[in-house]
LOGU-728994 format. One record per residue (C-alpha): residue number from 1; residue in three letters; x, y, z. Coordinates in steps of 0.001 Angstrom, whole numbers, plus 524288, in hexadecimal, padded with zeros to 5 digits. Layout:
LOGU-728994
R  num  residuo      x      y      z
R  NUM      ALA      X      Y      Z
...
This chain:
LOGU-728994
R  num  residuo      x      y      z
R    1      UNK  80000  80000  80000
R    2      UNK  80BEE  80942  80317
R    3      UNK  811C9  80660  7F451
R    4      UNK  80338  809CC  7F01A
R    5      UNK  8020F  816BC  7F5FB
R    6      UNK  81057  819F9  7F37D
R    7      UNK  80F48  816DB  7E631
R    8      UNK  8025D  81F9C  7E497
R    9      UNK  8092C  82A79  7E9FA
R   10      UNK  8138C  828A9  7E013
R   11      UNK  80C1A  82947  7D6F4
R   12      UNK  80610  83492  7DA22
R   13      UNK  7F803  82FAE  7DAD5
R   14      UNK  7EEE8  837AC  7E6F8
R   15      UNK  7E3B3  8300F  7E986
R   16      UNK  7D83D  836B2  7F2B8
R   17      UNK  7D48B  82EC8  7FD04
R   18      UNK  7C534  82ED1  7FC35
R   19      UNK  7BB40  83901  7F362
R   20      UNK  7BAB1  8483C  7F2D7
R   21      UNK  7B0A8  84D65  7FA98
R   22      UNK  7AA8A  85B45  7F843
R   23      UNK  7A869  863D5  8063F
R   24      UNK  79AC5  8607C  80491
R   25      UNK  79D53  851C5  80560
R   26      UNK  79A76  84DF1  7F8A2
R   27      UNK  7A5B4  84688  7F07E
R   28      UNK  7AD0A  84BEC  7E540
R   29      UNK  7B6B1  845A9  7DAB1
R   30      UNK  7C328  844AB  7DCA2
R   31      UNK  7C8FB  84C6B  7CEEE
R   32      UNK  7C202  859A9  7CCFF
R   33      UNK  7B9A9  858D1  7BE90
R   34      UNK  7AF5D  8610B  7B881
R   35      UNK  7A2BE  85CD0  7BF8D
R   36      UNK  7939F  85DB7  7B928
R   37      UNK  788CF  864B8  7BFA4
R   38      UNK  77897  864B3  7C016
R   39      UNK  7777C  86D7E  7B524
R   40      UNK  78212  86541  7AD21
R   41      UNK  77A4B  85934  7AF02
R   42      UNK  76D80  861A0  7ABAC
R   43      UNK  77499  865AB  79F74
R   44      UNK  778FF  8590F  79D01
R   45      UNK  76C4E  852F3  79D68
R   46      UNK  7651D  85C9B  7956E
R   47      UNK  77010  85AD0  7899D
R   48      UNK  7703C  84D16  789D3
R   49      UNK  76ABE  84418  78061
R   50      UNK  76368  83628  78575
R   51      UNK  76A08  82AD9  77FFB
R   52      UNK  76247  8246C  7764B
R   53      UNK  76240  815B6  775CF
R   54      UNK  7671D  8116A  76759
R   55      UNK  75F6D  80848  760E0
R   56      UNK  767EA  7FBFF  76298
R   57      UNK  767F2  800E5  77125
R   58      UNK  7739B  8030B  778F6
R   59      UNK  77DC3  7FB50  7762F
R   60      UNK  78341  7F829  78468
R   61      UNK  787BB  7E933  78503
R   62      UNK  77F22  7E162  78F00
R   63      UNK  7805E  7D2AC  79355
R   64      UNK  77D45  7C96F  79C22
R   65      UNK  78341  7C7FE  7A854
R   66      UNK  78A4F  7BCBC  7AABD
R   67      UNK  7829D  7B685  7B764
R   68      UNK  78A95  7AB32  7B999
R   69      UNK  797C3  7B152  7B7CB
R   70      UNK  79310  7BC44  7C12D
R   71      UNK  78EF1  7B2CF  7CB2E
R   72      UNK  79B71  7AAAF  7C8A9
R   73      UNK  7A5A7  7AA90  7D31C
R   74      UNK  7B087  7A92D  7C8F6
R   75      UNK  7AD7C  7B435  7C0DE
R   76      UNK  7B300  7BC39  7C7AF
R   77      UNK  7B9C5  7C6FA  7C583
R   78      UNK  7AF77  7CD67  7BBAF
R   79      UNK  7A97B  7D9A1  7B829
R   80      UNK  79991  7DAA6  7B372
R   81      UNK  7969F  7E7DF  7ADBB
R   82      UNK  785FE  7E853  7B27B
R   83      UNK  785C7  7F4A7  7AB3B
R   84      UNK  788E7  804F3  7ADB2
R   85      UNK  7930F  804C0  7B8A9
R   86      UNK  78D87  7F877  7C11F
R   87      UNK  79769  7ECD4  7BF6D
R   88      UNK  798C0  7DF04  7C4BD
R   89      UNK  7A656  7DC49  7CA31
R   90      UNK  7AA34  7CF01  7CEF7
R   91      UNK  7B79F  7D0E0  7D59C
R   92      UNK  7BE15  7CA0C  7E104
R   93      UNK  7B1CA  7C235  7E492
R   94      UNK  7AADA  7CDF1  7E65E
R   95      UNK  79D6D  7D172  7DDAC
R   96      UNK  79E5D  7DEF6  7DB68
R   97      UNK  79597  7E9C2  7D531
R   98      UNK  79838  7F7CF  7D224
R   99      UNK  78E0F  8019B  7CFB2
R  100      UNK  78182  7F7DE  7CE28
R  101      UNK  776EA  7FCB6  7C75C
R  102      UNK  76BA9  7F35F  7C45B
R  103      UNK  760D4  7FB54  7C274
R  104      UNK  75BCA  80070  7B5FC
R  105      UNK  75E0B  80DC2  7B7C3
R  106      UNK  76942  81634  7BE5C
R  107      UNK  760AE  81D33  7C5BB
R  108      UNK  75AE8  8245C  7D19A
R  109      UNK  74D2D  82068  7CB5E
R  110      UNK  74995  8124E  7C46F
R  111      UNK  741C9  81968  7B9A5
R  112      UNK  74B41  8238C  7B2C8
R  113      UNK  75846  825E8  7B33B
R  114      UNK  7632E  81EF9  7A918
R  115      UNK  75EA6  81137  7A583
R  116      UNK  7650B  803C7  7A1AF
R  117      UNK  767D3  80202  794F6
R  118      UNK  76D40  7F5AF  79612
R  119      UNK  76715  7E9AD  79D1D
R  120      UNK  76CBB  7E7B3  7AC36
R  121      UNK  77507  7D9F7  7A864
R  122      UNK  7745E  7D56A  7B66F
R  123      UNK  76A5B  7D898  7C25C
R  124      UNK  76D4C  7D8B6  7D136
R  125      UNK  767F4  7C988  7D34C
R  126      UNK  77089  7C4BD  7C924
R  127      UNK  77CA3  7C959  7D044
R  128      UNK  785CF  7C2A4  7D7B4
R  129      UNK  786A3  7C5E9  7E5F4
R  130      UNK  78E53  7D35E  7E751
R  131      UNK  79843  7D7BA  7F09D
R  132      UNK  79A87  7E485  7EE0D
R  133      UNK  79379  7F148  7E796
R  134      UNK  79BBE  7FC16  7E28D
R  135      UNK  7941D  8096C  7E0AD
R  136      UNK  79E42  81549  7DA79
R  137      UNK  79173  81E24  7DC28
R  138      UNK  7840A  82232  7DF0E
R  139      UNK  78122  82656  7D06F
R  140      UNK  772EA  81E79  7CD2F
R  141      UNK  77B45  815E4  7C275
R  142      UNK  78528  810C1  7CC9E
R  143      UNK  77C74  8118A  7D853
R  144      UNK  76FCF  80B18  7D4EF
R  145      UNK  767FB  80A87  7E401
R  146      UNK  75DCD  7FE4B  7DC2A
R  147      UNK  76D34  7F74B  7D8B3
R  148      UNK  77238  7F80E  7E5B7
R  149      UNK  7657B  7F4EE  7ED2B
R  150      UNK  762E1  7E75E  7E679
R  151      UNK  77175  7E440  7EA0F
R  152      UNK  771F1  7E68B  7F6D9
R  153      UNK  767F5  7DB8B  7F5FC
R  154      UNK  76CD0  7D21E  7EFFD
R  155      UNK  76930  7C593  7F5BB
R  156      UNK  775D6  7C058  7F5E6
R  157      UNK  77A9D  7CD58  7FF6E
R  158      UNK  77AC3  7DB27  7FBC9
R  159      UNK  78805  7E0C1  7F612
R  160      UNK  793CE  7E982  7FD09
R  161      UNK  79220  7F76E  7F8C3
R  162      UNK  79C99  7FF10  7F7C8
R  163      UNK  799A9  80CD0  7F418
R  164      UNK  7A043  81BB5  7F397
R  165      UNK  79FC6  82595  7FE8E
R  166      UNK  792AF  828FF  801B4
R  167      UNK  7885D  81D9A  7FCD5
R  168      UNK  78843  81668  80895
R  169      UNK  77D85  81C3D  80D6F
R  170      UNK  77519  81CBF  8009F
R  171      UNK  77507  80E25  8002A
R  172      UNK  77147  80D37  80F78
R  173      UNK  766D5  815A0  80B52
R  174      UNK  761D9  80B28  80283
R  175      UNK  764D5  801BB  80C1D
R  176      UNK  77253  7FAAA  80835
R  177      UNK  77C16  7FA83  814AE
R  178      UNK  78914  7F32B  80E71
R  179      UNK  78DF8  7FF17  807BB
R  180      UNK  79B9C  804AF  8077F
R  181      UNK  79EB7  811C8  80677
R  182      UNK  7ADB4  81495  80100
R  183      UNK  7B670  821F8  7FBFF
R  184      UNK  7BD95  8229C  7F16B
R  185      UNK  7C94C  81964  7F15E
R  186      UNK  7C31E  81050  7FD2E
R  187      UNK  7C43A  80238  7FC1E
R  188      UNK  7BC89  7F5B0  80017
R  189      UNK  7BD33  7E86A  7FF2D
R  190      UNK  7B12A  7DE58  7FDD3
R  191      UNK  7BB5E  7D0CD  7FECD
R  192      UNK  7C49B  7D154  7F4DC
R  193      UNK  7C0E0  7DC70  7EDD7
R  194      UNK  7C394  7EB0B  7F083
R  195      UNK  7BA10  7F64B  7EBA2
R  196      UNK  7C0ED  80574  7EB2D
R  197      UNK  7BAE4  810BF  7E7FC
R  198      UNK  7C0DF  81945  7DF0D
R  199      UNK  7BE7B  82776  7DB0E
R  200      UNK  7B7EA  82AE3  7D0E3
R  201      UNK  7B3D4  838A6  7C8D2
R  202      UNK  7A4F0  838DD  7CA0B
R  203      UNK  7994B  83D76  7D48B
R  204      UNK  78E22  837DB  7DDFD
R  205      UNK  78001  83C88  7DD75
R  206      UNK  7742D  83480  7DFB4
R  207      UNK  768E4  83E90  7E325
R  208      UNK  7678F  84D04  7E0AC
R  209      UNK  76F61  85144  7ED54
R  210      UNK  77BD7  8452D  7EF92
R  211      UNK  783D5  8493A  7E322
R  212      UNK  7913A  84492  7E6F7
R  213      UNK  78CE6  840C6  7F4FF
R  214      UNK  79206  8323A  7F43D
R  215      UNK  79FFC  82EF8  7ED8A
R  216      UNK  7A109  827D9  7DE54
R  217      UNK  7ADC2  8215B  7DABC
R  218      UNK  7B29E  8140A  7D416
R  219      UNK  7B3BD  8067E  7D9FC
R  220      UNK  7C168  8003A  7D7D1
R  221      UNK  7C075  7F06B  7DAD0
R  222      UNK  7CB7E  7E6B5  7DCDA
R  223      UNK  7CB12  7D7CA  7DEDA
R  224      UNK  7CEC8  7CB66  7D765
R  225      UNK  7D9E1  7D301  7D3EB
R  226      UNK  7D410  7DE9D  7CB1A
R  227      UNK  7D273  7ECE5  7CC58
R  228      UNK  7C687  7F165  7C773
R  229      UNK  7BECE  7FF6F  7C799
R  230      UNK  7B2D9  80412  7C50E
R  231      UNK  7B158  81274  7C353
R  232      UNK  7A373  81379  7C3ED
R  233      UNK  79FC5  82268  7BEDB
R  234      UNK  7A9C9  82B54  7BD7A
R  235      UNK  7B0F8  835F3  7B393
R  236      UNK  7BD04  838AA  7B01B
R  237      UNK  7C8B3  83AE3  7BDE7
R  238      UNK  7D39C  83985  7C28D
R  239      UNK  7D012  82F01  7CC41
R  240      UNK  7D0AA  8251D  7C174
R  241      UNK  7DF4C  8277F  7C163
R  242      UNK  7DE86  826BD  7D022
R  243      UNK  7D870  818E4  7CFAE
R  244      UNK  7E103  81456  7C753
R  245      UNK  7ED9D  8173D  7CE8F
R  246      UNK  7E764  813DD  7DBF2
R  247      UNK  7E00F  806FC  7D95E
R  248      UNK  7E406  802FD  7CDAB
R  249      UNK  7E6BD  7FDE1  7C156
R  250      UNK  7DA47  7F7DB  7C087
R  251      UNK  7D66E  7EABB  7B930
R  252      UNK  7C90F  7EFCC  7B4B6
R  253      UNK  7C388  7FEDE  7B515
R  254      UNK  7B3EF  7FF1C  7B4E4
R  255      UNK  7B241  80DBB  7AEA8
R  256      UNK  7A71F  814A0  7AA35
R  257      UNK  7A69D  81927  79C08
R  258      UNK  79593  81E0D  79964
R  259      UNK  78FEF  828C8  79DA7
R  260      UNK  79965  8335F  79968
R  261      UNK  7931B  83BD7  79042
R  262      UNK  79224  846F7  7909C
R  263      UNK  79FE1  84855  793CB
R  264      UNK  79E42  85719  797A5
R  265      UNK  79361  85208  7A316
R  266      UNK  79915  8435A  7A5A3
R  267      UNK  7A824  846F0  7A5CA
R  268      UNK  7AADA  84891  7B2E6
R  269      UNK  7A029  83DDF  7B639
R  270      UNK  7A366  831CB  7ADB3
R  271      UNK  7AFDA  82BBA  7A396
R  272      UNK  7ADAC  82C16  79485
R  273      UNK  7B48F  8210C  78E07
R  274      UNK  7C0C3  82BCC  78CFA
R  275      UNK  7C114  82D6A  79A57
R  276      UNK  7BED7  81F6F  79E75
R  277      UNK  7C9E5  81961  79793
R  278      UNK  7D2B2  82449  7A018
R  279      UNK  7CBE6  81F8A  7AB2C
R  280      UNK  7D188  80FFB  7A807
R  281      UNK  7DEC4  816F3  7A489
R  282      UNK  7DE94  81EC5  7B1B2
R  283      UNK  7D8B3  81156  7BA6D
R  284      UNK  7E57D  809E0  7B4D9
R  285      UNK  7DBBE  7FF79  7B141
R  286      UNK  7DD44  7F469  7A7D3
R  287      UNK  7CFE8  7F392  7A344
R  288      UNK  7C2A4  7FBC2  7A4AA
R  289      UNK  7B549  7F845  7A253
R  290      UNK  7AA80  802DB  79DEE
R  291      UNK  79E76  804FC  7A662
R  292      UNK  7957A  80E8A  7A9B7
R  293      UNK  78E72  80E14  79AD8
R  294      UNK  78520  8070C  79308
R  295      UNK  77AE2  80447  79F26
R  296      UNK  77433  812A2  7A307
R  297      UNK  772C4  81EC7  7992C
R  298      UNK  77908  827E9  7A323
R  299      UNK  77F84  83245  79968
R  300      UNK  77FD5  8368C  78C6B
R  301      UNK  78927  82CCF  7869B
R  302      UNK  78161  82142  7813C
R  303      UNK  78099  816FB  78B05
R  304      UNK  78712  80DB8  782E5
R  305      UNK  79343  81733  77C0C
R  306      UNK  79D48  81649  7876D
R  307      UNK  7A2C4  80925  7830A
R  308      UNK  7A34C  80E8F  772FF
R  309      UNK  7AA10  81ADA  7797F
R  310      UNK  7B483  81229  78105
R  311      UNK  7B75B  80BC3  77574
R  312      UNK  7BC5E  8164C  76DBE
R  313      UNK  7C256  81B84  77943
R  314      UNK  7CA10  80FA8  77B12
R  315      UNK  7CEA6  80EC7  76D30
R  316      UNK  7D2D1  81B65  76D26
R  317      UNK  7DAF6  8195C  7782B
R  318      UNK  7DF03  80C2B  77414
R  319      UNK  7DA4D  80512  7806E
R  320      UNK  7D6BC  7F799  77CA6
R  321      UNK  7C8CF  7F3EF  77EE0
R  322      UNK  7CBFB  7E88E  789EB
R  323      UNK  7D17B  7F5EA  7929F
R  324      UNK  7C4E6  7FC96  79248
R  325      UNK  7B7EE  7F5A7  78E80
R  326      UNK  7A9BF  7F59D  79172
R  327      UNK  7A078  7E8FA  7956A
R  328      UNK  79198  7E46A  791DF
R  329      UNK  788E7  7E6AD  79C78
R  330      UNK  78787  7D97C  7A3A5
R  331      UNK  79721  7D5F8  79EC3
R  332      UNK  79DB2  7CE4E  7AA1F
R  333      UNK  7AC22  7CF80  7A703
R  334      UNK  7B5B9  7C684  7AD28
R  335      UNK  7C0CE  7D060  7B482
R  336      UNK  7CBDA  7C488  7B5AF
């Protein structure tokens, strides 16, 4: 541990030890950026255009899930893309789900709001009894309160929640007890496995009057040998380049590439494919994995374009497709 922390000072790296916090309590980012008000989002929505279904639909890849491998004690390590940002790891013995959404909106309300556009390839009873939940925020597509309920009641035993600075007490409100709060760069371990939160460049708000009144941030994961993240929402920061040198290099990067248009309102808020291939650069990982597209019409990019937009970005930069790819809904993927 000595050689580690020499080393990092070296280096030259500064790490902070836990989030920004404003003097009226709320959390801030750690890298200053150009931030979006009311009347931007008011201007935003009055510009924008609805995405229009084409006639051969959207063309986001769906299949079915692979029951018996998921239930399967020897496939394991693997990775299940369910769709948007939720994912199915299987690491160290450990079930694992990040951001679970099974509802068919992200939404405060079940009758508007963004809607599926592609079918939900696996349901809470067809899941294999999980350890641990891993929320990076309290935004309606990562946080979904219908998800997290049915869960907790699993008949097979409700789930480990571990969750950012100031949820705790939203989920008690709804009646779940085995939550975890954690800061930025706090670590736990559920057996073998060891969950971090990491910093990431985006915001909290859940109601009218909480905006950034509970933390956001990434989820790094290490077991079986691998280093994995999951950055959940996030632009463009340093703190990529932070990660990288403090927990990495990483076997497998989870990044979001939808929702990013337009760039002059999502910038600071979520990664283009320009910005997302930095991100793998900055992580020092050896291969990513596109989420956060092709399941909710949350912007004005087509829900489907992110993976076209990676592509070209990846020629252009000559990164081979195995270093940055994107899965089918419902795609379990072997990690070993």
């Amino acid at each position: 541990m000595l050689a580690l922390v020499a080393g990092l000072l070296a280096s030259g790296a500064v790490f902070s030890q836990g989030a920004p916090r404003n003097e009226d309590g709320t959390f801030r980012n750690n890298h200053p950026h150009a931030t979006t008000d009311f009347s931007d989002f008011l201007r935003w929505r009055s510009e924008r255009a609805d995405n229009v279904e084409p006639p051969g639909g959207w063309q986001t890849p769906v299949v079915a899930a692979d029951l018996a491998a998921l239930h399967s004690p020897t496939a394991n390590p693997s990775l299940t893309w369910i769709g948007h940002a939720s994912v199915l790891l299987r690491l160290a013995g450990k079930n694992i789900l990040v951001d679970p959404v099974f509802s068919e909106r992200a939404s405060p309300v079940p009758f508007a709001g963004p809607k599926r556009i592609a079918p939900l390839p696996i349901d809470v009873p067809d899941l294999p009894k999980i350890d641990v939940v891993l929320i990076t925020h309290n935004h309606y597509d990562h946080l979904d309160e219908a998800s997290v309920l049915r869960l907790a009641s699993m008949p097979q035993g409700g789930p480990r929640f571990l969750v950012p600075l100031g949820l705790k007490a939203w989920f008690a409100g709804i009646g779940i007890e085995r939550v975890e709060e954690m800061d930025w760069w706090q670590s736990a371990r559920e057996g073998d496995a060891t969950f971090t939160l990491v910093p990431v460049q985006h915001w909290s708000r859940r109601t009218l009057t909480d905006r950034d009144r509970t933390l956001w941030g990434g989820w790094a994961i290490e077991g079986d040998g691998l280093r994995i993240v999951h950055l959940g929402d996030t632009g463009y920061s340093r703190d990529f380049r932070d990660i990288g040198e403090r927990l990495g290099p990483f076997d497998l990067a989870l990044i979001p590439i939808g929702a990013y248009a337009p760039r002059w309102f999502m910038q600071a808020k979520h990664l283009d494919a320009v910005d997302a291939i930095q991100a793998r650069a900055d992580l020092r990982a050896q291969r990513a994995i596109g989420i956060h597209w092709g399941t909710f019409p949350m912007a004005d990019d087509p829900p489907d374009e992110a993976p076209r937009a990676l592509a070209l970005e990846r020629d252009r930069v000559g990164l081979p497709r195995e270093a940055f790819d994107v899965m089918a809904i419902g795609e379990t993927r072997r990690l070993k």
